[in-house]
PDB file of N, CA, C and O in Angstrom, chain B, residues numbered from 101:
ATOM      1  N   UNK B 101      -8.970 -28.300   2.900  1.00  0.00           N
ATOM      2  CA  UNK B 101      -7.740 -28.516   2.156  1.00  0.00           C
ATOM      3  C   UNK B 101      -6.526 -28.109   3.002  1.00  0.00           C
ATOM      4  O   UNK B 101      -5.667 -28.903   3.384  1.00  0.00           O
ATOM      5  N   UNK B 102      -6.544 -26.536   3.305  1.00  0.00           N
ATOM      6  CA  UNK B 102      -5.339 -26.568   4.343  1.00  0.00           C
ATOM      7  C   UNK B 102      -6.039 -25.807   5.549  1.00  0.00           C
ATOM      8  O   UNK B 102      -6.981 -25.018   5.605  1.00  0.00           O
ATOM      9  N   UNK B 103      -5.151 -26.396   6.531  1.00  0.00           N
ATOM     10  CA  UNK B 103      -5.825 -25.980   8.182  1.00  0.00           C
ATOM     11  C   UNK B 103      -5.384 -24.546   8.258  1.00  0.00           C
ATOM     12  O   UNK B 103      -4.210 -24.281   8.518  1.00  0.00           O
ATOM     13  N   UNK B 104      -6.273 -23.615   8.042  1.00  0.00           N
ATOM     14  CA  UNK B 104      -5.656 -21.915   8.329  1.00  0.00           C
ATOM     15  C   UNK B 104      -6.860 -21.026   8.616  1.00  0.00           C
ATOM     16  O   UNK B 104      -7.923 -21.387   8.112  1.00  0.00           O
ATOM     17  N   UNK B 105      -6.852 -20.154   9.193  1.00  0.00           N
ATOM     18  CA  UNK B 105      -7.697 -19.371   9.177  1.00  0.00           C
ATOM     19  C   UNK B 105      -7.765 -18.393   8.279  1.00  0.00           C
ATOM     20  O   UNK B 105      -6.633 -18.000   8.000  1.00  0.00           O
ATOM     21  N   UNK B 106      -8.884 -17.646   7.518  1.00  0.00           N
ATOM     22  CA  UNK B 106      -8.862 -16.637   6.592  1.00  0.00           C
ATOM     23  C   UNK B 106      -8.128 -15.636   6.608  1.00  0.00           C
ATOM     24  O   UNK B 106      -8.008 -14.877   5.645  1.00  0.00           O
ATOM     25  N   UNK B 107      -7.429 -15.480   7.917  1.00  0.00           N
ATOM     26  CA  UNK B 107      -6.881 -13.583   7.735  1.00  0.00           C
ATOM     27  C   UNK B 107      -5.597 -13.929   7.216  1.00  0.00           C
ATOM     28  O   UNK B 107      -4.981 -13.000   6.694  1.00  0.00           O
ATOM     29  N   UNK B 108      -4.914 -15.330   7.245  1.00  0.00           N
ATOM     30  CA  UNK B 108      -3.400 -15.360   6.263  1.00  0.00           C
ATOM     31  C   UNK B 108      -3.712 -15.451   4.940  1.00  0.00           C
ATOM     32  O   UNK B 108      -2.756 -15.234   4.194  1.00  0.00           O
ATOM     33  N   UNK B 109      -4.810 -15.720   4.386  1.00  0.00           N
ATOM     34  CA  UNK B 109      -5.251 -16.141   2.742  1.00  0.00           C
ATOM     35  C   UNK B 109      -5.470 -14.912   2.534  1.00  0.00           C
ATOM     36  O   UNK B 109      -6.379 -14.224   2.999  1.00  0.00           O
ATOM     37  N   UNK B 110      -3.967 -14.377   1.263  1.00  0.00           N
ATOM     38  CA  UNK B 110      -4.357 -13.550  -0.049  1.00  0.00           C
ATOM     39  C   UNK B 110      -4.875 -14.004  -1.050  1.00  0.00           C
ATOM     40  O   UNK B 110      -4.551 -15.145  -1.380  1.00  0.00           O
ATOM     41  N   UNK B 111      -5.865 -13.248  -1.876  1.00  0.00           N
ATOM     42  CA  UNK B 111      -6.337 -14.078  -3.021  1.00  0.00           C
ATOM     43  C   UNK B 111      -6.477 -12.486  -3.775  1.00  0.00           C
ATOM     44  O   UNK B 111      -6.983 -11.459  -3.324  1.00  0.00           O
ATOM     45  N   UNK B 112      -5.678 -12.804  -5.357  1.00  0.00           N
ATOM     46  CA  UNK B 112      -6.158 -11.624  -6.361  1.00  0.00           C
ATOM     47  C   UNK B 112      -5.360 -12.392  -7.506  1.00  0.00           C
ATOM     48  O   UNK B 112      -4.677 -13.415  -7.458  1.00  0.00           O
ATOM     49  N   UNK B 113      -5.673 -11.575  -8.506  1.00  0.00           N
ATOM     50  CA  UNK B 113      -5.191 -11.475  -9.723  1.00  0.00           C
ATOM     51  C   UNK B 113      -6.323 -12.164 -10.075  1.00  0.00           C
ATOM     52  O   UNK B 113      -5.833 -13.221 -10.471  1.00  0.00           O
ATOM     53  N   UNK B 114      -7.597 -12.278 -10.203  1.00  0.00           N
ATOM     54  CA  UNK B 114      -8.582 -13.328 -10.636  1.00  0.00           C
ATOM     55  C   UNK B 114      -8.651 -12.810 -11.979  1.00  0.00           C
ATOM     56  O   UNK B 114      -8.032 -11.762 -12.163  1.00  0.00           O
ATOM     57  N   UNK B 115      -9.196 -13.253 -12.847  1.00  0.00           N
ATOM     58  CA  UNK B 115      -9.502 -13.662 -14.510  1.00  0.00           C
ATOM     59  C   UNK B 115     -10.777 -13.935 -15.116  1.00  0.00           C
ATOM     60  O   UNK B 115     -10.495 -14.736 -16.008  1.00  0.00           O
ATOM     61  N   UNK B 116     -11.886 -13.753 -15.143  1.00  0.00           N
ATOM     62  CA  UNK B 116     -12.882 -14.214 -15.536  1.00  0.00           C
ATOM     63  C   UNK B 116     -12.340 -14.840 -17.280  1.00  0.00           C
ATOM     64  O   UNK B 116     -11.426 -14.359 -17.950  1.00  0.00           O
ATOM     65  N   UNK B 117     -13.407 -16.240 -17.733  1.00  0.00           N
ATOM     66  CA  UNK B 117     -13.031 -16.910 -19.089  1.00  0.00           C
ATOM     67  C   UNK B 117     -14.543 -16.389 -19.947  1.00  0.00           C
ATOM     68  O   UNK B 117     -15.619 -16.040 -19.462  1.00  0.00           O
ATOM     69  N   UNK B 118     -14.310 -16.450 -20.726  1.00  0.00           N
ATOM     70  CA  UNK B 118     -15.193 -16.264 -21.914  1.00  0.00           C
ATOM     71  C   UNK B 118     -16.246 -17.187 -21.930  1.00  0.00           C
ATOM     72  O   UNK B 118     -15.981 -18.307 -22.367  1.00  0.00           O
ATOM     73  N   UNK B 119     -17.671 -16.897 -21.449  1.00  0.00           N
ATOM     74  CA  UNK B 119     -18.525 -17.562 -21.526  1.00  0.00           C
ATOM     75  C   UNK B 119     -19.111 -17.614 -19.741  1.00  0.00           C
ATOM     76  O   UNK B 119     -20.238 -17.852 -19.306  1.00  0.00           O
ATOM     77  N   UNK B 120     -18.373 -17.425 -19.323  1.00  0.00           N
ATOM     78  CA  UNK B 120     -18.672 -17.479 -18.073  1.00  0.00           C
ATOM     79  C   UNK B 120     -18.583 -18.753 -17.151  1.00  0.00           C
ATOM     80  O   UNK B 120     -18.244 -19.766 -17.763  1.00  0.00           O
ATOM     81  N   UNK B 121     -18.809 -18.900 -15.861  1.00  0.00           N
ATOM     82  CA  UNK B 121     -18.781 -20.049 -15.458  1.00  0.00           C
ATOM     83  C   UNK B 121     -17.035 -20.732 -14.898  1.00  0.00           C
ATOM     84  O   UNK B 121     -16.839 -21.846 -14.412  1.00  0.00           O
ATOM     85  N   UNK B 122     -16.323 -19.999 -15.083  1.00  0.00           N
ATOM     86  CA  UNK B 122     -14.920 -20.297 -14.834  1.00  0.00           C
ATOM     87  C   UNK B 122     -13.964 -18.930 -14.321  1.00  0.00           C
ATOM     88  O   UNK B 122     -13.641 -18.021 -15.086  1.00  0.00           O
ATOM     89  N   UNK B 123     -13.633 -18.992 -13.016  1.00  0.00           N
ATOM     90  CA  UNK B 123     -12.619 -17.670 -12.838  1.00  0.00           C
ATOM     91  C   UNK B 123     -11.367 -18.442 -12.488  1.00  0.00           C
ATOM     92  O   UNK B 123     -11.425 -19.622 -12.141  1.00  0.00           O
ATOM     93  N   UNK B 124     -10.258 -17.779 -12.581  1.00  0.00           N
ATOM     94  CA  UNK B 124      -9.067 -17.947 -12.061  1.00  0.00           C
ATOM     95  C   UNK B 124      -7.788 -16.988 -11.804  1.00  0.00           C
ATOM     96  O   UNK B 124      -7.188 -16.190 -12.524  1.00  0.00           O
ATOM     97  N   UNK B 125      -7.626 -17.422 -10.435  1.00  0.00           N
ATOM     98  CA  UNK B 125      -6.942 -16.138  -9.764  1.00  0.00           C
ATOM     99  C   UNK B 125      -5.803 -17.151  -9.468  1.00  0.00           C
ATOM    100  O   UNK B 125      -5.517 -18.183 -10.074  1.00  0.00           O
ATOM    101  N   UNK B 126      -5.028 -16.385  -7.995  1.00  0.00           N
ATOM    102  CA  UNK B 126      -3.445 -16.331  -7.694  1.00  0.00           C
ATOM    103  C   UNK B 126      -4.173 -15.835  -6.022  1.00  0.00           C
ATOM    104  O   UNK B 126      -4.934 -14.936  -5.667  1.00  0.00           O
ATOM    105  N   UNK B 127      -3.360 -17.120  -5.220  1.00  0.00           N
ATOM    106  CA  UNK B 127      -3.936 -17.018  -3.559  1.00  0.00           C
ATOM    107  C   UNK B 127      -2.255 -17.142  -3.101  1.00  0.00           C
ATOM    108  O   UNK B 127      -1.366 -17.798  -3.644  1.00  0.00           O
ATOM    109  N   UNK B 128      -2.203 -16.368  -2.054  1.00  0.00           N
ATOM    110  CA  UNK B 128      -0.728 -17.030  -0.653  1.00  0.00           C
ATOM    111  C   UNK B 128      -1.618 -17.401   0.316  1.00  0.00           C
ATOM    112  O   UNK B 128      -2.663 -16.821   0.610  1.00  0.00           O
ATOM    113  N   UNK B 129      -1.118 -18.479   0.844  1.00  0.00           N
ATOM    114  CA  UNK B 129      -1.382 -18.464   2.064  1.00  0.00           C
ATOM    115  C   UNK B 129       0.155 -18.228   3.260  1.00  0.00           C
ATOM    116  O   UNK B 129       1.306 -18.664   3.215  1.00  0.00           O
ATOM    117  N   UNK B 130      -0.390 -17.563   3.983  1.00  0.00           N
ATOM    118  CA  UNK B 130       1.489 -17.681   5.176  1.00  0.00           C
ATOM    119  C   UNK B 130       0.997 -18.319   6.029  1.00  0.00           C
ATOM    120  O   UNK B 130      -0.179 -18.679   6.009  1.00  0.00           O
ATOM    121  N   UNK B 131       2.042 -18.643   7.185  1.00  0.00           N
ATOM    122  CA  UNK B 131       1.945 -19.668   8.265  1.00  0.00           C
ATOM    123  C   UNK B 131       1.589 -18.471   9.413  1.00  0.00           C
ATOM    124  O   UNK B 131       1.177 -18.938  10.476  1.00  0.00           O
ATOM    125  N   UNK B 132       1.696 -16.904   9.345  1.00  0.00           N
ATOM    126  CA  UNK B 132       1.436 -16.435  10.290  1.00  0.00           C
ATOM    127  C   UNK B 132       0.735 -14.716   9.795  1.00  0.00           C
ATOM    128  O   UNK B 132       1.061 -14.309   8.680  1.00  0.00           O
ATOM    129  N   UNK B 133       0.000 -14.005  10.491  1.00  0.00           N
ATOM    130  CA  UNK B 133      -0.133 -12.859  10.368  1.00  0.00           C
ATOM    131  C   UNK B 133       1.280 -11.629   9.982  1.00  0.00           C
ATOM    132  O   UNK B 133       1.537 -10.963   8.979  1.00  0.00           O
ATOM    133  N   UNK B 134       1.988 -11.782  11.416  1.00  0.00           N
ATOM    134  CA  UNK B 134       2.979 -11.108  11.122  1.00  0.00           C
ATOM    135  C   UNK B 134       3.568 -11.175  10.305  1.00  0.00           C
ATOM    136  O   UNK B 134       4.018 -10.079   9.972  1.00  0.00           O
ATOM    137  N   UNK B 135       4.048 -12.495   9.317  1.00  0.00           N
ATOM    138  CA  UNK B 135       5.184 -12.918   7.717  1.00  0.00           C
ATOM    139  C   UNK B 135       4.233 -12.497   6.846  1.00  0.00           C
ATOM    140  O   UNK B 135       4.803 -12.229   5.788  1.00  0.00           O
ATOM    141  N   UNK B 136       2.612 -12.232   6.737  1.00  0.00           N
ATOM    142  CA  UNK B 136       2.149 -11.855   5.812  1.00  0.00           C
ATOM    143  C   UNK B 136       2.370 -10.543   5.784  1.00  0.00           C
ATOM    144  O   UNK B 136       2.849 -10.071   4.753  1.00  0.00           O
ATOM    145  N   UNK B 137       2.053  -9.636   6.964  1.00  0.00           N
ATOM    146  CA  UNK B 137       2.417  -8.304   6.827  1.00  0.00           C
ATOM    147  C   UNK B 137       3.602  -7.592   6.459  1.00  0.00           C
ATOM    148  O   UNK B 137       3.653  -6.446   6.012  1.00  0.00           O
ATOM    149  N   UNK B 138       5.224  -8.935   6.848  1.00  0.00           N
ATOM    150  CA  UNK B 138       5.690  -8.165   6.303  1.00  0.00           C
ATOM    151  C   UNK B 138       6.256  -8.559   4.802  1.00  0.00           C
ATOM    152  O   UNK B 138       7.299  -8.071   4.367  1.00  0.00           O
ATOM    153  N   UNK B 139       5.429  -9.518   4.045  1.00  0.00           N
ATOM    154  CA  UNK B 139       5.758  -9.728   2.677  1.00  0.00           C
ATOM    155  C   UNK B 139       4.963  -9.204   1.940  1.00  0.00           C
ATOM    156  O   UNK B 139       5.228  -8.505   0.963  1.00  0.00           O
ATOM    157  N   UNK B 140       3.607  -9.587   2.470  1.00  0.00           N
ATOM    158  CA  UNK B 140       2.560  -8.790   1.304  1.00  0.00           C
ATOM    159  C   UNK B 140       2.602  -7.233   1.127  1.00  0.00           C
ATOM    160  O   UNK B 140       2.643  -6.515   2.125  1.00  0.00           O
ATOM    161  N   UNK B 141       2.591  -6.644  -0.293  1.00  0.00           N
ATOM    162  CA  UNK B 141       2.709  -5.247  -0.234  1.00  0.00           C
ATOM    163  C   UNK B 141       1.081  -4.535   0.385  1.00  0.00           C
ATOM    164  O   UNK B 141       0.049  -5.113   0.724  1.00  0.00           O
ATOM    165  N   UNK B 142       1.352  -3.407   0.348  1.00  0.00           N
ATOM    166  CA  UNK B 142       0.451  -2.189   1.166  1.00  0.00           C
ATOM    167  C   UNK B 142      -0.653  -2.340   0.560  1.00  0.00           C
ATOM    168  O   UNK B 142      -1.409  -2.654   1.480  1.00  0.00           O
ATOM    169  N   UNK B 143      -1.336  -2.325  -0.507  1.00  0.00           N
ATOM    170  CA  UNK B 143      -2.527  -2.202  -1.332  1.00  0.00           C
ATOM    171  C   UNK B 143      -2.993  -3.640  -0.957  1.00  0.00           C
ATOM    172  O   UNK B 143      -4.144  -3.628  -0.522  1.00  0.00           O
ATOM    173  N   UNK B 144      -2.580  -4.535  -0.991  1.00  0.00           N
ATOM    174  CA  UNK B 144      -3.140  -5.702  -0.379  1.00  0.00           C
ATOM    175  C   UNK B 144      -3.368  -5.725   0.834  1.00  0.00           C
ATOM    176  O   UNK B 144      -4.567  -5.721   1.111  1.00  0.00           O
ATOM    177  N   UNK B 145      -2.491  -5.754   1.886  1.00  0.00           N
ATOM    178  CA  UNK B 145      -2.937  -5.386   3.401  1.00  0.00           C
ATOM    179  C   UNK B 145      -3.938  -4.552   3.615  1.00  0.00           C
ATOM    180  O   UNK B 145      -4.409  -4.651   4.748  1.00  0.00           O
ATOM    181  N   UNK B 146      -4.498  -3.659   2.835  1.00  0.00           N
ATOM    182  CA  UNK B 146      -5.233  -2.088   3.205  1.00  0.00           C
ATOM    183  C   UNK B 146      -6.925  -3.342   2.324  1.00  0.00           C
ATOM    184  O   UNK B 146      -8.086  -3.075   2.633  1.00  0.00           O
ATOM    185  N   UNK B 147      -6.765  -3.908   1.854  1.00  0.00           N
ATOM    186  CA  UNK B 147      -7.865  -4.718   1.373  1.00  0.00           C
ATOM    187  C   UNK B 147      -8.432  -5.514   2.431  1.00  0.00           C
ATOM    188  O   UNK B 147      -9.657  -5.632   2.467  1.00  0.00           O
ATOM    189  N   UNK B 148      -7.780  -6.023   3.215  1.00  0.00           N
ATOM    190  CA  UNK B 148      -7.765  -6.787   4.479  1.00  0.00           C
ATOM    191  C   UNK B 148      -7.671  -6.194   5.724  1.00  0.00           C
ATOM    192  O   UNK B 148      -7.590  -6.854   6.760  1.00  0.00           O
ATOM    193  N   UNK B 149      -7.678  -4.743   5.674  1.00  0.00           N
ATOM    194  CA  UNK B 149      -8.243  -4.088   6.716  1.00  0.00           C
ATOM    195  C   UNK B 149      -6.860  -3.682   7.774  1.00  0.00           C
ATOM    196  O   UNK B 149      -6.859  -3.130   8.875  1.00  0.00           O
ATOM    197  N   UNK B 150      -5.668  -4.229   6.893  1.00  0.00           N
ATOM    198  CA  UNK B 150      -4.499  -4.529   7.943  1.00  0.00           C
ATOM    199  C   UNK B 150      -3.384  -3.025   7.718  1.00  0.00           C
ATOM    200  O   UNK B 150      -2.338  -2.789   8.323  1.00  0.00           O
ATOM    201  N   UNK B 151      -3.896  -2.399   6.906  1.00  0.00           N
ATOM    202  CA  UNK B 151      -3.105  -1.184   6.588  1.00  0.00           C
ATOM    203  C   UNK B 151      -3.769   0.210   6.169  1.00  0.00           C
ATOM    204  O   UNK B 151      -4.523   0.227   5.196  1.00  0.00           O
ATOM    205  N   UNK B 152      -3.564   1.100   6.716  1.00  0.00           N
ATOM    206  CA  UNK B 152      -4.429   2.556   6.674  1.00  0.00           C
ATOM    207  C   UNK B 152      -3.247   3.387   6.152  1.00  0.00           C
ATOM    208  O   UNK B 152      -2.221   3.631   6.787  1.00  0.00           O
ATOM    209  N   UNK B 153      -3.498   3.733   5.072  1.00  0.00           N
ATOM    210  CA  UNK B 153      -2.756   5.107   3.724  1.00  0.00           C
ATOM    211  C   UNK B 153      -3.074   6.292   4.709  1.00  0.00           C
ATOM    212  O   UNK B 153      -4.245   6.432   5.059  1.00  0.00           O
ATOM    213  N   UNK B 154      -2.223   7.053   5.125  1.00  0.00           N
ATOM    214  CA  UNK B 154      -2.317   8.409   5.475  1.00  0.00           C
ATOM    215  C   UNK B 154      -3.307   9.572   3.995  1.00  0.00           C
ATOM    216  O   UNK B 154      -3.478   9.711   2.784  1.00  0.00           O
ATOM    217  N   UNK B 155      -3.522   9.902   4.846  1.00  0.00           N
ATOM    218  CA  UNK B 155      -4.603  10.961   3.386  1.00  0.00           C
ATOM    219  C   UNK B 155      -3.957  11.997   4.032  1.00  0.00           C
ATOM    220  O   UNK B 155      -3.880  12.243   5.235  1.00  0.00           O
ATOM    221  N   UNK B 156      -3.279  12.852   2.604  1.00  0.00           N
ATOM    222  CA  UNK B 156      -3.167  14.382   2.609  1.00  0.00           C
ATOM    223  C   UNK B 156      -3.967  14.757   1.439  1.00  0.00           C
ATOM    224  O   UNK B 156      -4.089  14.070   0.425  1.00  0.00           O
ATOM    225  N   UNK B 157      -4.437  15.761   1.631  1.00  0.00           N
ATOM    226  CA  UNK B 157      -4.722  17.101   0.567  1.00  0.00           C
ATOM    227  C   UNK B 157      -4.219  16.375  -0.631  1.00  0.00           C
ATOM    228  O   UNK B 157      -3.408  15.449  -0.610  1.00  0.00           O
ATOM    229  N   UNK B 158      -4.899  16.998  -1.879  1.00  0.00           N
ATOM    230  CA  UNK B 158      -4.013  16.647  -3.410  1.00  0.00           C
ATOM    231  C   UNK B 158      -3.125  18.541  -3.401  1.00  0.00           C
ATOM    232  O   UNK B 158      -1.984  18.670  -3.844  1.00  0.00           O
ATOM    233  N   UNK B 159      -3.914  19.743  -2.840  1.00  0.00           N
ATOM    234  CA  UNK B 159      -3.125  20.550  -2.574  1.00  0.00           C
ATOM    235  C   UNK B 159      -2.178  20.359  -1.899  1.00  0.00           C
ATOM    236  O   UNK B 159      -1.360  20.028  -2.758  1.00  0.00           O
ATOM    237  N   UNK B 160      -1.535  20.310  -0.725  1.00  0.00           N
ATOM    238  CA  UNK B 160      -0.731  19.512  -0.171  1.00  0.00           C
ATOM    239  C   UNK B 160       0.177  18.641  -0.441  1.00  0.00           C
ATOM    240  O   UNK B 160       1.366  18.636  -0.122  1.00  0.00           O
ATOM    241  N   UNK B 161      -0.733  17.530  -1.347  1.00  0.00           N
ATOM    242  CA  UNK B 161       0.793  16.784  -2.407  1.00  0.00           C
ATOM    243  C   UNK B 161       1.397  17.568  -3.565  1.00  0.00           C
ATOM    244  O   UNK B 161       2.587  17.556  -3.877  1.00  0.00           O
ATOM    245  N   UNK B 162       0.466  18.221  -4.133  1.00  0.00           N
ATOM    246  CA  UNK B 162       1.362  19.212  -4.362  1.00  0.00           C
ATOM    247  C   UNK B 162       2.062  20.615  -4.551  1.00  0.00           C
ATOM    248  O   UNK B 162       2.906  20.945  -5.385  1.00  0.00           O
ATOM    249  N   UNK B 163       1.584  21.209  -3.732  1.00  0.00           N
ATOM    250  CA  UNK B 163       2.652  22.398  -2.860  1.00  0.00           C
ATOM    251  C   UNK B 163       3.678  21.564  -2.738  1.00  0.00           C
ATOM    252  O   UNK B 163       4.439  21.819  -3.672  1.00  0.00           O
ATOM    253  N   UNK B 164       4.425  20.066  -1.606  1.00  0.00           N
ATOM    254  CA  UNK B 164       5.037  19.309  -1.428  1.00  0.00           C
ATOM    255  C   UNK B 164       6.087  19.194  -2.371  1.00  0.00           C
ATOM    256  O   UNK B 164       7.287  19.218  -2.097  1.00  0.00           O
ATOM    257  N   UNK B 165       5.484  19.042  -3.713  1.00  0.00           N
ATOM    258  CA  UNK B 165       6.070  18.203  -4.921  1.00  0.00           C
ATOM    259  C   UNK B 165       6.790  19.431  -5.334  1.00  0.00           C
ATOM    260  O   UNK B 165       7.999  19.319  -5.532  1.00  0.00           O
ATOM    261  N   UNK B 166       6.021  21.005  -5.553  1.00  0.00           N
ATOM    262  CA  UNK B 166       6.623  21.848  -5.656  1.00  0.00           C
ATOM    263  C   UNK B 166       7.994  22.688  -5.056  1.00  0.00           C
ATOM    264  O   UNK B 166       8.886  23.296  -5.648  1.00  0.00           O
ATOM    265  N   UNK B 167       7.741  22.436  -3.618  1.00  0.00           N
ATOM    266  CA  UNK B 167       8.854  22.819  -2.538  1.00  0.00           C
ATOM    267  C   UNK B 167      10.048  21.661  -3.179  1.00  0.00           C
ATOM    268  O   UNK B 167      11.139  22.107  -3.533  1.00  0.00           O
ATOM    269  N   UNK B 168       9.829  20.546  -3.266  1.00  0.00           N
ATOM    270  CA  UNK B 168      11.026  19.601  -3.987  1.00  0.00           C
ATOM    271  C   UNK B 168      11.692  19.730  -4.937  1.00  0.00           C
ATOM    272  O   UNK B 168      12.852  19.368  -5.140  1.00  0.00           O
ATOM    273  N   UNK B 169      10.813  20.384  -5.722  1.00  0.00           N
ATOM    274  CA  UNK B 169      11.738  21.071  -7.188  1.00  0.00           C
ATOM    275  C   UNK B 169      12.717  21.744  -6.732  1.00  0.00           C
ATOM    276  O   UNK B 169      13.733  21.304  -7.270  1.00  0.00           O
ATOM    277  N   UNK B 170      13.062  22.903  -5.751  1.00  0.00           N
ATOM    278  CA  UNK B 170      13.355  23.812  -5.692  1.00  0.00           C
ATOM    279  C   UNK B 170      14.884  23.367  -4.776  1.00  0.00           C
ATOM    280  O   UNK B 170      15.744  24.189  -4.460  1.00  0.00           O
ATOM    281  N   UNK B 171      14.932  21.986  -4.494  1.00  0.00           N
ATOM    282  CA  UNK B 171      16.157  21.660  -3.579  1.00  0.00           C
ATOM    283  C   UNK B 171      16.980  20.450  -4.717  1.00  0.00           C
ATOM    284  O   UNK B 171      16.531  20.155  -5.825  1.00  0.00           O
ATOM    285  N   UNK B 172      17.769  20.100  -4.338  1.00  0.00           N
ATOM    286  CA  UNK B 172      18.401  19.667  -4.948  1.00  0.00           C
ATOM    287  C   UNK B 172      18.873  17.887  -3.857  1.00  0.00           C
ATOM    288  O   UNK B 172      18.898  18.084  -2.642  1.00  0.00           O
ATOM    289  N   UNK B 173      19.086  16.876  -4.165  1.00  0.00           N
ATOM    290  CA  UNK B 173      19.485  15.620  -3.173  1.00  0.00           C
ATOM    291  C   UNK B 173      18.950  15.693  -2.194  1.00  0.00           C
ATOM    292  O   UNK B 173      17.846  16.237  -2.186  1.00  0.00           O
ATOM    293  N   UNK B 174      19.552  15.139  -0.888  1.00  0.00           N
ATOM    294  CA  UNK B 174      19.431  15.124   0.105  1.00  0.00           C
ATOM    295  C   UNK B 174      18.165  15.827   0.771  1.00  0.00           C
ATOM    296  O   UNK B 174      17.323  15.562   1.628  1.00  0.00           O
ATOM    297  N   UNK B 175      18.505  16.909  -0.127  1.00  0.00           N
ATOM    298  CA  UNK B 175      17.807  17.743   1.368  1.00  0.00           C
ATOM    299  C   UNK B 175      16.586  18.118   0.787  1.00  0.00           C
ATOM    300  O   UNK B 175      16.097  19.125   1.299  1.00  0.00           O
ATOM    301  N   UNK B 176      15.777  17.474  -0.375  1.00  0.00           N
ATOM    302  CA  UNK B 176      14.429  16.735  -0.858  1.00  0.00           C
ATOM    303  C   UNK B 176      13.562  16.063   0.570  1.00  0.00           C
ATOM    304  O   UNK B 176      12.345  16.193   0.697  1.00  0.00           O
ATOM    305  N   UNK B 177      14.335  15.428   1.456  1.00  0.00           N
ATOM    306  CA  UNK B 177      13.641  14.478   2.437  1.00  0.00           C
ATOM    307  C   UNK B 177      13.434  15.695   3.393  1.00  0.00           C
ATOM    308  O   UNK B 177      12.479  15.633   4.167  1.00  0.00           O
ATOM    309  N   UNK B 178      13.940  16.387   3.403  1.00  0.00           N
ATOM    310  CA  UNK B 178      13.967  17.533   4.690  1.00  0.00           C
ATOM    311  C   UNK B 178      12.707  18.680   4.590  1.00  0.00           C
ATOM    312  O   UNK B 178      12.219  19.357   5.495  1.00  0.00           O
ATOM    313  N   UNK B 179      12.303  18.622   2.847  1.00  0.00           N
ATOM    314  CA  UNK B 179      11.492  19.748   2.562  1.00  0.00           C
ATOM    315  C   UNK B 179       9.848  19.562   2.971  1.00  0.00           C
ATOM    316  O   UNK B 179       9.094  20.467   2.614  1.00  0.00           O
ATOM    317  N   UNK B 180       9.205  18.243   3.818  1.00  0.00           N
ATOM    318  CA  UNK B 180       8.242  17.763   3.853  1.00  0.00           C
ATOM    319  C   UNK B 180       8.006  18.823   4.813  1.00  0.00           C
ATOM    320  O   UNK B 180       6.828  19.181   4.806  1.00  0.00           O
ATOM    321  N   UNK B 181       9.099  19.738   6.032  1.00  0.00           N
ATOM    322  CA  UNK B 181       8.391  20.093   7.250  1.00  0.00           C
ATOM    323  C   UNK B 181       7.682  21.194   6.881  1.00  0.00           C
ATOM    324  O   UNK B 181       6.857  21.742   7.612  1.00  0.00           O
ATOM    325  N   UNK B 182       7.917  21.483   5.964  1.00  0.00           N
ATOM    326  CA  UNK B 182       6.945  23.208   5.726  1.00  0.00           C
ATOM    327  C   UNK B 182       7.812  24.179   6.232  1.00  0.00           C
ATOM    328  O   UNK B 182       8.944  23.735   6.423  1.00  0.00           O
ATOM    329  N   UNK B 183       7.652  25.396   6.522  1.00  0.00           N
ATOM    330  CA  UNK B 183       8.421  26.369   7.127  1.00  0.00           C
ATOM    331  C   UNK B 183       8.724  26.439   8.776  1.00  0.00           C
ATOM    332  O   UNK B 183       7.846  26.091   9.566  1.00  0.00           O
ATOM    333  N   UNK B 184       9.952  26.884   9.205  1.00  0.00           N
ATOM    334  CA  UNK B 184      10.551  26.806  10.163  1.00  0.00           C
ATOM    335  C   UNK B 184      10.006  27.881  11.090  1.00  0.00           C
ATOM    336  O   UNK B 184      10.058  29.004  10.589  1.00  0.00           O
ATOM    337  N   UNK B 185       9.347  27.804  12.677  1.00  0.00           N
ATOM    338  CA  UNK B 185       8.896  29.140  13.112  1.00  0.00           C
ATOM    339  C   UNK B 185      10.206  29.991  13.297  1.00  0.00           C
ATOM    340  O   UNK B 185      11.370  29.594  13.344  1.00  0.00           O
ATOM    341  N   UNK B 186       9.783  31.068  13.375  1.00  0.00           N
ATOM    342  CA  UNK B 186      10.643  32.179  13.624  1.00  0.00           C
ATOM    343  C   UNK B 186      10.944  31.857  15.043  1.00  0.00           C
ATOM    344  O   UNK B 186      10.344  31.080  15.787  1.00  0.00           O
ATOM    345  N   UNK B 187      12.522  32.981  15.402  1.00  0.00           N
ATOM    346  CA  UNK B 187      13.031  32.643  16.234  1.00  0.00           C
ATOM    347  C   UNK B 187      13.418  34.087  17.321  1.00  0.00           C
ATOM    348  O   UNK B 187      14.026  33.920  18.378  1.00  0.00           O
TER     349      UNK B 187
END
């Protein structure tokens, strides 16, 4: 049907029908690797092998979440480094 190779074809949202015998989903295809990577979101790429989630600790996320309470704007983005060595 169309000339592409598999690694541009997304395919999800499938549906199974009542009774069986019939599914129906939701496919993209792109014209290139790179326009898929940068349209398709992260949970899809990471299905296709094309995106790796950093793993922290759930301690870690949250100690993190906790240190954030404690600042106020801005300086939320700053609180990821942990403590500063002494000097």
């Amino acid at each position: 049907m169309y000339k592409t190779t598999p690694d541009v074809i997304f395919v999800f949202g499938f549906r199974t029908h009542f009774g069986g015998g019939k599914t129906t989903g939701f496919g993209m295809i792109y014209d290139s690797l790179d326009y898929a990577k940068k349209n398709e979101p992260k949970h899809r790429l990471a299905r296709h092998g094309l995106y790796e989630k950093k793993k922290t600790s759930r301690k870690q996320r949250k100690e993190r979440k906790n240190r954030m309470k404690k600042v106020r704007g801005t300086a939320k983005a700053n609180v990821g480094a942990g403590k500063k060595p002494k000097e």
